[in-house]
C-alpha positions in Angstrom: 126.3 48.7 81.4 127.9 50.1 84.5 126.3 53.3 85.3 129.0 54.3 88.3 130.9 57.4 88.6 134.2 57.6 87.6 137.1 59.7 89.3 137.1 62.8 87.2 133.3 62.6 87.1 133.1 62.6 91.0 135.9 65.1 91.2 133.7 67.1 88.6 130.4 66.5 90.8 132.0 68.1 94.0 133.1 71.1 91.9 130.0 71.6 90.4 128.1 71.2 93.8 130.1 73.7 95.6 129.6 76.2 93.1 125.8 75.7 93.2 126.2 75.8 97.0 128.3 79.4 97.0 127.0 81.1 94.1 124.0 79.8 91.9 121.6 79.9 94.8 122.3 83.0 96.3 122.4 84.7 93.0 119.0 83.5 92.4 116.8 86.1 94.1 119.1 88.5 93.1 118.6 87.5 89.4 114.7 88.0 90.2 115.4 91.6 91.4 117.3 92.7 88.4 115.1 91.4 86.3 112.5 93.2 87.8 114.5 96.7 86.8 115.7 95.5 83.6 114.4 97.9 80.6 112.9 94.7 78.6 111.8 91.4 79.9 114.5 89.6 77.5 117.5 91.3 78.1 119.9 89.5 80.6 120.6 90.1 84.7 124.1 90.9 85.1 124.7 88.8 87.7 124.4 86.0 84.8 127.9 87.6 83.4 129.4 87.0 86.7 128.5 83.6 87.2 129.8 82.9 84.0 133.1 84.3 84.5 133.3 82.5 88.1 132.6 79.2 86.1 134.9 79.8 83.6 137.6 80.7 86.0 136.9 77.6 88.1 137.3 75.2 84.5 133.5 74.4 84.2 132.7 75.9 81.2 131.4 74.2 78.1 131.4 71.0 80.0 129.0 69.2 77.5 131.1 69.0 74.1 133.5 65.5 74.1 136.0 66.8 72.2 138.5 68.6 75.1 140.1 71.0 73.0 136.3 73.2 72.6 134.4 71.9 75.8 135.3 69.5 78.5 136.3 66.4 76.8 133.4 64.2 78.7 131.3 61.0 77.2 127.8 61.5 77.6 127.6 59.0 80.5 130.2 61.8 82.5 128.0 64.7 82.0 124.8 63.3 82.5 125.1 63.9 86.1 126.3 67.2 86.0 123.5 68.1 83.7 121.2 67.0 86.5 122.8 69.4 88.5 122.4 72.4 86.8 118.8 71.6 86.3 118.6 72.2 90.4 118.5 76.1 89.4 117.4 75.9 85.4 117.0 79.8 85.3 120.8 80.2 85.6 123.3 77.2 86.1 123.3 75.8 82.4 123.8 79.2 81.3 126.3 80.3 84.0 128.1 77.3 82.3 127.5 77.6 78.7 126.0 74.6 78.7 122.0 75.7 77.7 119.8 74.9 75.0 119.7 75.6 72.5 123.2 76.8 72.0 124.4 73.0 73.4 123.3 71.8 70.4 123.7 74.6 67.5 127.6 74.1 69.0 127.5 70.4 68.6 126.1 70.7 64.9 129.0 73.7 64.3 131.5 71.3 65.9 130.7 68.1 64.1 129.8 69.4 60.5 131.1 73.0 60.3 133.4 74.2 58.2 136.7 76.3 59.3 135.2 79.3 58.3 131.7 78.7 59.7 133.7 77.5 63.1 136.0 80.7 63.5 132.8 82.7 62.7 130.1 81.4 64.9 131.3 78.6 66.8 133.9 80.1 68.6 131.8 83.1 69.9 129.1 80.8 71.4 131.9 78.3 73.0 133.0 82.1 74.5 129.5 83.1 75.6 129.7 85.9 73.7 126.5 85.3 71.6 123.7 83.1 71.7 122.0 81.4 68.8 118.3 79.5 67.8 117.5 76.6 65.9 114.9 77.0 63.3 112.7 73.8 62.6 108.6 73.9 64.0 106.5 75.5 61.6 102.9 76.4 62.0 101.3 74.8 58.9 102.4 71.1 59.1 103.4 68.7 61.9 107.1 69.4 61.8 108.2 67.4 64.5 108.7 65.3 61.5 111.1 67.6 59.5 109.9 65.3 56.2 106.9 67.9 56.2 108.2 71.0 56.7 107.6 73.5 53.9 110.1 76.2 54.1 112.1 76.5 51.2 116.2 76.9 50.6 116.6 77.9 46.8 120.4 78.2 44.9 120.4 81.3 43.1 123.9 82.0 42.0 126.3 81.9 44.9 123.2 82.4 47.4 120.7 80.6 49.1 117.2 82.6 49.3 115.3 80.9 52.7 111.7 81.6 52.1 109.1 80.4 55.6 107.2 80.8 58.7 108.9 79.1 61.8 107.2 79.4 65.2 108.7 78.3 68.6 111.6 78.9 67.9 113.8 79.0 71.2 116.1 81.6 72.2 114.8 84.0 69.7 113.5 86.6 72.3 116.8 86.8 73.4 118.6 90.2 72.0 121.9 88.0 72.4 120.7 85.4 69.6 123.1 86.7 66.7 122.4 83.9 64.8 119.9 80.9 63.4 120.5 77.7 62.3 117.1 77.3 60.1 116.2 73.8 58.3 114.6 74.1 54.8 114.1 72.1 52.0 116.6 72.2 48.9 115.5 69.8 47.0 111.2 69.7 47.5 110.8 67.1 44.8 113.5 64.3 45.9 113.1 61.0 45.4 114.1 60.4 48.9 112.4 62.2 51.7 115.5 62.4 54.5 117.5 63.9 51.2 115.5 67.1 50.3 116.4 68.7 53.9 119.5 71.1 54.6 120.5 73.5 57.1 121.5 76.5 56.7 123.3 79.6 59.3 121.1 82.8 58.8 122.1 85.7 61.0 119.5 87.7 62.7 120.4 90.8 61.0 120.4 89.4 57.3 117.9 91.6 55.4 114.4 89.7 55.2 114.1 87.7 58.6 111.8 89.1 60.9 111.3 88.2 64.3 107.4 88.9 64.4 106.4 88.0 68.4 107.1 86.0 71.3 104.7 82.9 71.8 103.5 81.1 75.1 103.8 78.2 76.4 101.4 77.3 79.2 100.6 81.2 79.7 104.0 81.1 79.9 106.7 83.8 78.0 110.0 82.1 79.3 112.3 85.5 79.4 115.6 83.8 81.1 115.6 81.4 78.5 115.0 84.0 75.5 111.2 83.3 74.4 110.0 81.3 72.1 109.4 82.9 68.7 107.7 83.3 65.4 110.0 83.6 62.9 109.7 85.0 59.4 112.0 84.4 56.7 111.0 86.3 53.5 113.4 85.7 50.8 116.1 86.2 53.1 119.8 86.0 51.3 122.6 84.2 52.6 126.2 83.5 50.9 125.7 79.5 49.7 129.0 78.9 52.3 126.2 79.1 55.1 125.6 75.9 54.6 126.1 73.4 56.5 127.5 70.3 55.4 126.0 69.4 52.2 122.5 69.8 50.3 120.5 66.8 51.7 122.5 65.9 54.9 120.1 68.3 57.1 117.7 65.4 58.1 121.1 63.0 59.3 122.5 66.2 60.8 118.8 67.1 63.1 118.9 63.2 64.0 122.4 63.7 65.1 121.6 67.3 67.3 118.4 65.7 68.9 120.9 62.5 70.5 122.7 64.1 73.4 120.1 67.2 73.5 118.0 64.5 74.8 120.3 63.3 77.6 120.9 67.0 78.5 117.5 67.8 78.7 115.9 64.7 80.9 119.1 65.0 83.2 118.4 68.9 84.0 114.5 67.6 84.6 115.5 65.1 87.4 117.9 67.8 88.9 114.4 70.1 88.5 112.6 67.2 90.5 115.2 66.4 93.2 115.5 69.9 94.2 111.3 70.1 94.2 110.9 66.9 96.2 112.9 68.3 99.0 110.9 71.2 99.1 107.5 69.4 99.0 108.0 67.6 102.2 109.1 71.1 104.1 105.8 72.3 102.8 103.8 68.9 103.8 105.6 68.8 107.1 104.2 72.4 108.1 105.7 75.4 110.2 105.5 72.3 113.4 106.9 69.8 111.7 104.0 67.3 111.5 102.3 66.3 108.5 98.5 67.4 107.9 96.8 63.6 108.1 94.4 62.4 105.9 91.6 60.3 107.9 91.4 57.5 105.2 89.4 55.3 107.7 86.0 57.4 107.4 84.6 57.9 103.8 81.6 59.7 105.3 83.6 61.4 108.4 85.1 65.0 108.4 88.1 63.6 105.9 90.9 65.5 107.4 92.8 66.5 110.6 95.5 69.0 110.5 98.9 68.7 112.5 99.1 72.2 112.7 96.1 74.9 113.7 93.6 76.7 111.7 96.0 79.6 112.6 98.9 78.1 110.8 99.6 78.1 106.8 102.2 75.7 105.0 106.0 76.3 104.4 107.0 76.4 100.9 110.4 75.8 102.1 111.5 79.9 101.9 109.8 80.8 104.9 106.5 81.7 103.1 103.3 80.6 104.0 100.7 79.0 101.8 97.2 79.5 102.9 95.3 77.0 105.6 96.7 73.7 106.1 94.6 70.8 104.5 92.8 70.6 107.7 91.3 74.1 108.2 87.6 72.9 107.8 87.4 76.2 104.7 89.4 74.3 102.9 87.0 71.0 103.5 84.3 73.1 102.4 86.3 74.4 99.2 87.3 70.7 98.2 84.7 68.0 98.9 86.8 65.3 98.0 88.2 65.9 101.6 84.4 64.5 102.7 82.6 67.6 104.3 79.1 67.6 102.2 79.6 71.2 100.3 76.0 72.8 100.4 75.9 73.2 96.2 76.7 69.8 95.9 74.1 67.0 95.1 74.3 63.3 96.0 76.7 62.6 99.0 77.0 58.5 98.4 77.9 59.5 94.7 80.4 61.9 96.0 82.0 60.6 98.6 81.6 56.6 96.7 80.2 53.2 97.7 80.7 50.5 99.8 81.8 46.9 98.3 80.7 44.1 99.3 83.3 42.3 101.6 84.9 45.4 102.6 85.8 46.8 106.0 83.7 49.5 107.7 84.5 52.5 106.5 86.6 51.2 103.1 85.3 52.6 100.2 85.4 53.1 96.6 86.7 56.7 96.0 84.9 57.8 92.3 87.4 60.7 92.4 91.0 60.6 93.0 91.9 63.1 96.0 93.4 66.3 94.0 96.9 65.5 95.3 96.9 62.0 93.7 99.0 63.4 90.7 95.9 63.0 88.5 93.2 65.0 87.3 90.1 65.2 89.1 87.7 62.7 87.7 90.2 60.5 84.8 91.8 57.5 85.4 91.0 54.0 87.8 89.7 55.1 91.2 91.4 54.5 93.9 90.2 51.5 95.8 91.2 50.9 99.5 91.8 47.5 101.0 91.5 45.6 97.8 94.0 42.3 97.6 96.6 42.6 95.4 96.7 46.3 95.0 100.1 47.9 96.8 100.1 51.5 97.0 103.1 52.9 95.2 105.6 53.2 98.4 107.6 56.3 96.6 106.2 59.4 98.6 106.0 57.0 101.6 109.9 56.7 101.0 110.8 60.4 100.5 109.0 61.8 103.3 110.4 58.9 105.2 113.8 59.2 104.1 114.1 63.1 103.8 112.4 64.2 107.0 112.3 61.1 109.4 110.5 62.9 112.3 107.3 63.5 110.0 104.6 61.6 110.4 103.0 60.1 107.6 99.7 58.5 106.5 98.8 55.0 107.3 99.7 52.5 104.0 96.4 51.4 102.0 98.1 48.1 101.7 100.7 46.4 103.5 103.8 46.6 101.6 104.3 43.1 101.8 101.1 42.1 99.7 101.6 40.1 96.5 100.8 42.2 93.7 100.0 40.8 90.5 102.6 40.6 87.1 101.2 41.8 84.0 102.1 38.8 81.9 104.9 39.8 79.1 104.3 41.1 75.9 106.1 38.8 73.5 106.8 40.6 70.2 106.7 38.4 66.9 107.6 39.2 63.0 104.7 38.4 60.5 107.4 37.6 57.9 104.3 37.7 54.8 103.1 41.2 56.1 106.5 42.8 57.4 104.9 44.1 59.9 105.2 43.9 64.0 102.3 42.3 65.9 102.2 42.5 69.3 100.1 40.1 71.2 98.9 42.4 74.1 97.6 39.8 76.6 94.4 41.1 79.3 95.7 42.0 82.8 95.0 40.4 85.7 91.7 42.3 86.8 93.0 44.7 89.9 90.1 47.6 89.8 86.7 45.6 91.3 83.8 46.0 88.6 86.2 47.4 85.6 85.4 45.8 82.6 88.2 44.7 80.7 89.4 44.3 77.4 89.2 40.7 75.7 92.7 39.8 74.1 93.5 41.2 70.6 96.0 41.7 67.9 97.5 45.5 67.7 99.5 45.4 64.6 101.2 48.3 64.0 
């Protein structure tokens, strides 16, 4: 599949990219001051109005719906990239554009299996920005990430549905903007077939009965720009039976067909996250001088570290903003002793700072904890072994600090990047036709880690 730009993508890119450039990022600290003086955590900067009528003057507005007489007439394969640019500023570009969840994809399900009605009354006010809404799935009491189990209940009575449940996490929720839900419930509890007793139904916030009890964290974490995550009570709320969407027993197929671009959308906006953060991490590594901190990897029983910049100097965060001592300042060796400066409260050094292997250089070691910047936590996973053949350090930090800030220096390889390193031999899928089942024959890798046992070959049949 060819993965290239096309014109009006490219054209689209540039567009979006200047905007960023002249408005997203400056309004960004002025977002963070407004919030600061707003009367409740969940109400909206204003400077998010004006970005949104600067988008929607410059044409890019609603750029994530195909169809070009609501949105901006793209394939998934156009927008992807201009998803990954608004996740550069996630606070404020996919909402300056209308293009956050979870109104992306309450729009797409309006779009796609709305009625006229439900369309003129709903659809179009999110497509204008006018509202926001929430979608209405994760309960508490069962794993609903598999919407087979969820419990809450959508009863005919008359020319009404009564929605009776608990949801919890429900995005958006917080948000005093979010007129309305799109809740999935079971109408039929007792079907035969389990991806037939779901529906969904449109519940507006202000429908006697629903209750928006709290907002919930996530990682210690409330999420105010992007309007909370909440529990949810609905308690024999009453809606008119036209609320529903589609028909009774489509709500599974209609969730399956939500979640397909809302996937795209969000793993784009995640690399534009990471791209922007890469940049910023090798500022901070490079220090107020320019030079990066180097770690002595040579000596596993030597002082660990030597710092570029002096005990005097902190690291940029890439505002300006300095971050504490550099890795070298020996109070941070004495804080960390993976760094190799014997803390007095800590016991065996050998056992700390690892052992030697037999056929080793001087000075190579086997590290029993991975250094706290190795991406891992302290103590899990393989340690790190230096100098062993057939092991290649992965090159991709080498390459960004290389690539992004040429004069910086950076630590000697582990391994040349030349070495062979050894192929996991394939695992080859096969049918058990009697069982109907998949077996995979998971074949042992060649051993890499030095005294690792590992596993003998088996059958995983799943």
């Amino acid at each position: 599949m060819d993965f290239a730009f096309d014109a009006h993508t490219e054209e689209l890119r540039a567009k979006l990219l200047a905007f960023m450039d002249e408005y997203v990022y400056p309004a960004e600290p002025v977002a963070e001051e407004q919030r600061a003086q707003l009367a409740s955590p969940w109400d909206t900067p204003a400077i998010v109005g004006e970005l949104k009528a600067e988008a929607r003057k410059q044409g890019l507005w609603n750029l994530f719906l195909p169809d070009a007489e609501y949105g901006g007439g793209l394939t998934n394969l156009q927008y992807a990239p201009l998803a990954e640019i608004t996740g550069r500023s996630p606070h404020l570009a996919p909402t300056a554009l209308n293009c956050a969840a979870p109104d992306t994809g309450n729009m797409e399900v309006l779009y796609q299996f709305g009625d006229e009605q439900q369309k003129k009354q709903w659809l179009e006010p999110l497509l204008a920005g006018e509202i926001r809404s929430a979608f209405a799935m994760t309960e508490p009491e069962v794993a609903s990430s598999d919407a087979t189990n969820i419990t809450t209940l959508i009863e005919r009575d008359g020319d009404d549905y009564v929605i009776t449940g608990r949801k919890w996490y429900i995005s958006g929720a917080m948000n005093p903007d979010c007129k309305i839900f799109i809740v999935m419930g079971k109408t039929d509890p007792d079907g035969a077939d389990i991806r037939r007793q779901q529906s969904m139904i449109l519940v507006s916030r202000d429908t006697p009965g629903v209750t928006v009890k709290r907002a919930m964290q996530v990682f210690g974490y409330e999420d105010h720009s992007h309007g909370g995550h909440a529990e949810v009570i609905f308690d024999h709320a009453r809606v008119p039976a036209t609320n529903l969407i589609g028909e009774e027993g489509g709500g599974f197929a209609i969730a399956q067909a939500r979640l397909g671009p809302g996937r795209i959308h969000h793993c784009m906006r995640l690399i534009g996250m990471a791209e922007r953060a890469i940049p910023r991490r090798v500022r901070q590594s490079a220090g107020p001088t320019g030079r990066r901190p180097q770690l002595d990897r040579g000596r596993a029983g030597g002082r660990g570290a030597t710092a570029a910049a002096g005990p005097e100097d902190g690291l940029d965060d890439g505002h300006g903003r300095q971050q504490g001592r550099p890795r070298g300042d020996p109070g941070h060796q004495d804080r960390h002793p993976a760094y190799g400066r014997r803390h007095p409260r800590q016991g065996d050094p050998a056992a700390r700072r690892g052992r030697r292997e037999p056929g080793l250089p001087a000075g190579r070691a086997v590290r029993e904890r991975p250094h706290p910047d190795a991406g891992r936590r302290p103590g899990r996973g393989a340690p790190t072994v230096a100098g062993t053949p057939g092991v290649e350090e992965v090159p991709v930090a080498r390459e960004e600090l290389e690539g992004r800030a040429p004069g910086v220096r950076t630590p000697p390889a582990l391994f040349p990047r030349g070495s062979p390193v050894p192929s996991r031999p394939p695992r080859s899928p096969e049918v058990d036709g009697q069982l109907g089942v998949l077996a995979f024959n998971v074949q042992p890798c060649r051993q890499v880690w030095p005294k690792v046992p590992m596993s003998q070959p088996s059958t995983v049949k799943t």
